[in-house]
C-alpha positions as CSV (number, residue, x, y, z in Angstrom):
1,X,-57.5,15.1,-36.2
2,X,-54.8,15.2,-32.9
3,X,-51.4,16.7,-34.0
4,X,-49.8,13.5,-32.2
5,X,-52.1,11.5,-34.8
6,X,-51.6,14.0,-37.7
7,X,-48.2,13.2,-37.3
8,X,-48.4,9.5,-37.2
9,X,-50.3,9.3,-40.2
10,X,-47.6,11.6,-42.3
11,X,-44.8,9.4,-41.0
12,X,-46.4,6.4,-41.3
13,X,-47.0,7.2,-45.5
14,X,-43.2,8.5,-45.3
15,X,-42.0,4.9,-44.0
16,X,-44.7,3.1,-46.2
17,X,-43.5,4.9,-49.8
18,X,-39.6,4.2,-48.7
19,X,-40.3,1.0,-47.6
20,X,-42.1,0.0,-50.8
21,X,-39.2,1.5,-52.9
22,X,-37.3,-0.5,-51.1
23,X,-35.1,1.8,-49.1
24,X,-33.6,1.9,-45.6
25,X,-33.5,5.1,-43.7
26,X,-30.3,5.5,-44.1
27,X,-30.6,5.2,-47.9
28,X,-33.2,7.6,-47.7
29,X,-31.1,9.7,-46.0
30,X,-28.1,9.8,-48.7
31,X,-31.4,10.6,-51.2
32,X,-32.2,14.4,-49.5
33,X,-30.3,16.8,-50.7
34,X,-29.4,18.8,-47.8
35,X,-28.4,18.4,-44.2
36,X,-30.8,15.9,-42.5
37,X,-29.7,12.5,-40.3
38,X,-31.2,9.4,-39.9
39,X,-32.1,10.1,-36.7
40,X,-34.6,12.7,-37.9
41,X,-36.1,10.5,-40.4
42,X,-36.8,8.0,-37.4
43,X,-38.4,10.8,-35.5
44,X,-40.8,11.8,-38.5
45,X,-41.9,8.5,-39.5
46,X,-42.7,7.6,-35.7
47,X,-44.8,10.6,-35.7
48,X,-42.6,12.1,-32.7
49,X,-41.4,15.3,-34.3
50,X,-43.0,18.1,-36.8
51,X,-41.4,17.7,-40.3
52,X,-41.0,21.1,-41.7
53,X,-42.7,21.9,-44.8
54,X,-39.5,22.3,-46.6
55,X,-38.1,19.0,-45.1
56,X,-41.1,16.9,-46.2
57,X,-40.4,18.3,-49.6
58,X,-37.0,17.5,-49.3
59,X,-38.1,13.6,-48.5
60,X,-40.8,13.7,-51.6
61,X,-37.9,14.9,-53.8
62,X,-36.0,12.1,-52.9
63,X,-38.4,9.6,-52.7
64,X,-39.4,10.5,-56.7
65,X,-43.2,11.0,-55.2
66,X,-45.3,14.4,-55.7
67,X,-45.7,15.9,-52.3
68,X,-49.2,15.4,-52.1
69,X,-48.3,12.1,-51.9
70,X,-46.9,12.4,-48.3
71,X,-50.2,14.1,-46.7
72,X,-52.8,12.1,-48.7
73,X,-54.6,11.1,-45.5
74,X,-57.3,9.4,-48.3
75,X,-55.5,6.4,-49.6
């Protein structure tokens, strides 16, 4: 898999699981503990920036979902 699509694919599941809890991106936002705007979380769930490991932990926290949950490319 592309890194351009590798990203689109985590972003996409990022937007899906907010969307389906449902969440705007600025809610989300208010969710992460930590320094992050909603800027960012449009850029990551657009696929057009690299989430950091920590930072996609960061969403999973506050999105209640395992972590796994946000790379399952499977489902």
């Amino acid at each position: 898999m592309e890194k351009s699509e590798l990203l689109k694919v985590v972003g996409k599941k990022i937007q899906e699981i907010r969307v389906k809890k449902g969440l705007s991106q600025v809610d989300l936002v208010g969710l992460i503990e930590g320094n992050i705007d909603t800027t960012n979380i449009s850029r990551i769930e657009s696929g057009r920036t690299n989430p950091t490991l920590y930072n996609l932990y960061r969403i999973s926290q506050a999105l209640n979902v395992p972590l796994v949950d946000l790379v399952d490319f499977e489902n």
